[in-house]
DOTOR-685844 format. One record per residue (C-alpha): y, x, z. Coordinates in steps of 0.1 Angstrom, whole numbers, plus 2048, in hexadecimal, padded with zeros to 3 digits. Layout:
REM residues N
+-----+-----+-----+
|  py |  px |  pz |
+-----+-----+-----+
|   Y |   X |   Z |
...
+-----+-----+-----+
This chain:
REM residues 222
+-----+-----+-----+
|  py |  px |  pz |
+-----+-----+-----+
| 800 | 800 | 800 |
| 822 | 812 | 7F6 |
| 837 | 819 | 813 |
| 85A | 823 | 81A |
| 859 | 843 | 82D |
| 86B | 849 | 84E |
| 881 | 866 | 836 |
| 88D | 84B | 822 |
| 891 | 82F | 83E |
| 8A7 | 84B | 852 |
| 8BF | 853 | 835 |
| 8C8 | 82E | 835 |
| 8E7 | 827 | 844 |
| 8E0 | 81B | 861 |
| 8C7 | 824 | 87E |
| 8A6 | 816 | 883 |
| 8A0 | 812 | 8A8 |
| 880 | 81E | 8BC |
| 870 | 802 | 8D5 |
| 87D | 818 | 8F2 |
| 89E | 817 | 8E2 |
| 8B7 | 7FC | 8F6 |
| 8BE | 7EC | 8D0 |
| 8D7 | 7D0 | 8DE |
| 8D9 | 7C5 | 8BC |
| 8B3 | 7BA | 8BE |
| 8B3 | 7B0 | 8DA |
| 8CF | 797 | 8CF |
| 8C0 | 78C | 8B4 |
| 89F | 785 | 8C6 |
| 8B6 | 76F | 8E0 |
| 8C7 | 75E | 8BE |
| 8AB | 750 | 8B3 |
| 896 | 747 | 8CB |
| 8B7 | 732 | 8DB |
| 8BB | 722 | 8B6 |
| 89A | 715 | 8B1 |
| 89C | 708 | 8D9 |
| 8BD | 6FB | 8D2 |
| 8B6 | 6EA | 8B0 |
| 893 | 6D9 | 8BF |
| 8A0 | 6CC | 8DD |
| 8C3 | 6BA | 8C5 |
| 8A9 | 6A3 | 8BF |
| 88F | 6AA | 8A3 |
| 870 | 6A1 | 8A2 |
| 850 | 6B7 | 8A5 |
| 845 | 6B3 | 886 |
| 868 | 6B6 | 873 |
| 867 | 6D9 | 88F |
| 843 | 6E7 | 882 |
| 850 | 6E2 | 860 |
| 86F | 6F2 | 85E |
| 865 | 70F | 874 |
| 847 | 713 | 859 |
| 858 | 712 | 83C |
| 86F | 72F | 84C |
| 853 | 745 | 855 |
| 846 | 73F | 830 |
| 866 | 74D | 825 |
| 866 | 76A | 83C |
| 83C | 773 | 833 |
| 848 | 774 | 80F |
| 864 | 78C | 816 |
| 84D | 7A3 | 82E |
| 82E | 7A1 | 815 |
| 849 | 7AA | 7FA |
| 85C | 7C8 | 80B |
| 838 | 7D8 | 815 |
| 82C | 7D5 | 7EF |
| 850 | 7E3 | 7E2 |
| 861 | 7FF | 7F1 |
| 87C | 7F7 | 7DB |
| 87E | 7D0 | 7ED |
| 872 | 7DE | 811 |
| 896 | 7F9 | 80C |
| 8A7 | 7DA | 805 |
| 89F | 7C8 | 823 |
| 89F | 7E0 | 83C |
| 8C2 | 7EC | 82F |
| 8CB | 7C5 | 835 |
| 8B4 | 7C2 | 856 |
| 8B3 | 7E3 | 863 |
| 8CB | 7DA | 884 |
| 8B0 | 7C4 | 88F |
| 892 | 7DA | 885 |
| 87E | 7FA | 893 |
| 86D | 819 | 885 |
| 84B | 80A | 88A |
| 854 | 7EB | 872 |
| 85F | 7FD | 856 |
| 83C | 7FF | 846 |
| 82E | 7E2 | 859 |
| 831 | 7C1 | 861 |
| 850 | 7B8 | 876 |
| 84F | 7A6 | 898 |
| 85E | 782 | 888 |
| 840 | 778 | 878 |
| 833 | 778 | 89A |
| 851 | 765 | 8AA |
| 850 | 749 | 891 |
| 82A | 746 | 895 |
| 82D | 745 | 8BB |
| 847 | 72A | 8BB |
| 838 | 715 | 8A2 |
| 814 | 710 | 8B7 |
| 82E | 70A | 8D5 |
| 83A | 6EC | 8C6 |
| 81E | 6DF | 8B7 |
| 80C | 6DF | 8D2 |
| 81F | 6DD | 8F2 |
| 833 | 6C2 | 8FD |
| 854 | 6C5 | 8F1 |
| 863 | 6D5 | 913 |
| 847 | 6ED | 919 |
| 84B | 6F4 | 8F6 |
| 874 | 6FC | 8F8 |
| 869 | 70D | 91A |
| 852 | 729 | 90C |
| 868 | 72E | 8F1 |
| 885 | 736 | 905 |
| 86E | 74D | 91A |
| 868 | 75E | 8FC |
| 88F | 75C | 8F0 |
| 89C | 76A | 912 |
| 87E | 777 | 929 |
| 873 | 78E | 913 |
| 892 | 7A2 | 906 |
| 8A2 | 7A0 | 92E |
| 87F | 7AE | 936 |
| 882 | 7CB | 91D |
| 8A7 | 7D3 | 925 |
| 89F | 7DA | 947 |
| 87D | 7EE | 942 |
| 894 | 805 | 92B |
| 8B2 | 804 | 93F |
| 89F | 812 | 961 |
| 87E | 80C | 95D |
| 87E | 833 | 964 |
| 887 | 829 | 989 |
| 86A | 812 | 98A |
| 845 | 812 | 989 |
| 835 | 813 | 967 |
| 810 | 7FD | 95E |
| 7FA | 808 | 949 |
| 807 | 7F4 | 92A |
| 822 | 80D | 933 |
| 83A | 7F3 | 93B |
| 84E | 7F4 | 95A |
| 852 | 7D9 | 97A |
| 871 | 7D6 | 979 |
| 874 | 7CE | 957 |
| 858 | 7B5 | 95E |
| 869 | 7A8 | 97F |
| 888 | 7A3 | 968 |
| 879 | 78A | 94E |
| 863 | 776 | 967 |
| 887 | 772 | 979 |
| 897 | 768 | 95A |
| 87D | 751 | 950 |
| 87E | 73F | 975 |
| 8A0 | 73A | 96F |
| 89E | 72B | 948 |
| 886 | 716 | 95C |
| 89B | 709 | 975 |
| 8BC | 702 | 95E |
| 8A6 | 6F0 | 941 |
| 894 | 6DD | 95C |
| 8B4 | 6D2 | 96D |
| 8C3 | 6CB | 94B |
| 8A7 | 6B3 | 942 |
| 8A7 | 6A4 | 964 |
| 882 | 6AC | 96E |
| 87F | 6A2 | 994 |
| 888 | 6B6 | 9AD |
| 868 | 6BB | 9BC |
| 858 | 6C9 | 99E |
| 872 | 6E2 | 997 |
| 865 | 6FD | 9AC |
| 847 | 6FF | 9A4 |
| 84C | 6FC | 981 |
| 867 | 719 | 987 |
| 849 | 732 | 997 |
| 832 | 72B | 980 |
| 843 | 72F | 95F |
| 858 | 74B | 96D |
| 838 | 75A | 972 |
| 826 | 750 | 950 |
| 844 | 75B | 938 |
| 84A | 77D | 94D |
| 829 | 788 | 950 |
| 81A | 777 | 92E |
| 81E | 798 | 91C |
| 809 | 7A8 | 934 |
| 7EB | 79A | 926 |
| 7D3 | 7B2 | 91D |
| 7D1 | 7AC | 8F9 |
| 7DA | 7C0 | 8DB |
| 7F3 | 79F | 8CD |
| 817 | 7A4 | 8C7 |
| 82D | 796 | 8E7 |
| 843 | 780 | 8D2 |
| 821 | 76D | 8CF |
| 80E | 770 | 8EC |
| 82D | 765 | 906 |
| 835 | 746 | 8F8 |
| 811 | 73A | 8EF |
| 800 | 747 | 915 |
| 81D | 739 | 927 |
| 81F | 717 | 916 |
| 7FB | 713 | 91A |
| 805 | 719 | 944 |
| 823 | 705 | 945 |
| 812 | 6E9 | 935 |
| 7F5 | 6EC | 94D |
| 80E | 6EB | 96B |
| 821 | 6CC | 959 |
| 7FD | 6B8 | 959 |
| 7F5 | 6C3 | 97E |
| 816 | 6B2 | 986 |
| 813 | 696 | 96F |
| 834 | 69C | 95C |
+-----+-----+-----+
């Protein structure tokens, strides 16, 4: 499969970032989106009319990465266009949206619409929050043997227990419900990515901690 080499990627005019770089811009992006696609299924749509649209988006997106890693020429193109958001590793491989658009598709066909809007803004915010802190002083902090840090994890189950509590208070779920729904889905979307399994994390968070959340939802009959 022709490639473009890490020689030519560098003499772009831009940077392309390592996964222990800080890479706001990423990390922004990664936020953008998954806050859009919450934003846009909770104004109202249906799941259906959400599976759809989603799907016909990661068509588009499969086309472009199946074209750029056939043609150098096309894969120069889009990383001079996309190469903010991207890393070394994805310059001759398959970048990480594939696996984001995946993830939050199977989230809203199959959970209940705020499960679904849940995992995806674990996902959206968790996981990025997470990573900013493991790079930021994860070197103060004990490293796991994924070779990701606690504080970094400590940081996304946080953030997630809060997304829970301010989208649970926004869609009026009783009181008596919220804390518990609060620990366990901080809990699911920090610590989802700590699944041994060799699955990209923009699919395994949103997909193991909707499966949780739901769980918990049933157990409380919500």
């Amino acid at each position: 499969m022709p490639k473009v080499s890490l020689f030519s990627a560098a003499a772009m005019p831009m940077r392309l970032h390592m996964r222990t770089d800080l890479h706001l811009f990423r990390k922004a992006w990664h936020m953008t989106m998954g806050l859009l696609i919450a934003f846009v299924y909770l104004s109202g749509i249906s799941r259906t009319t959400g599976v759809l649209i989603l799907g016909f988006i990661l068509a588009v997106v499969l086309m472009l990465e199946a074209a750029r890693l056939k043609t150098p020429a096309v894969n120069e193109l889009i990383l001079r266009i996309w190469g903010p958001i991207m890393r070394t590793n994805e310059v001759s491989r398959m970048s990480a949206i594939p696996h984001y658009l995946s993830a939050t598709i199977l989230a809203v066909a199959i959970f209940p619409k705020p499960v679904a809007i849940l995992a995806t803004l674990y996902l959206a915010l968790g996981d990025p929050i997470a990573s900013l802190f493991g790079i930021l002083y994860g070197s103060r902090s004990v490293r796991l043997k994924n070779g990701k840090s606690v504080i970094g994890t400590l940081a996304g189950i946080l953030t997630c227990m809060v997304v829970t509590v301010v989208f649970l208070k926004i869609q009026s779920i009783p009181d008596d419900t919220i804390l518990p729904l609060m620990l366990v889905g901080g809990l699911a979307g920090g610590l989802a990515e700590h699944v041994p399994m060799d699955v990209d994390d923009n699919f395994t968070i949103p997909i193991i901690s909707g499966f949780v959340l739901w769980l918990a939802f049933i157990v409380l009959g919500l």
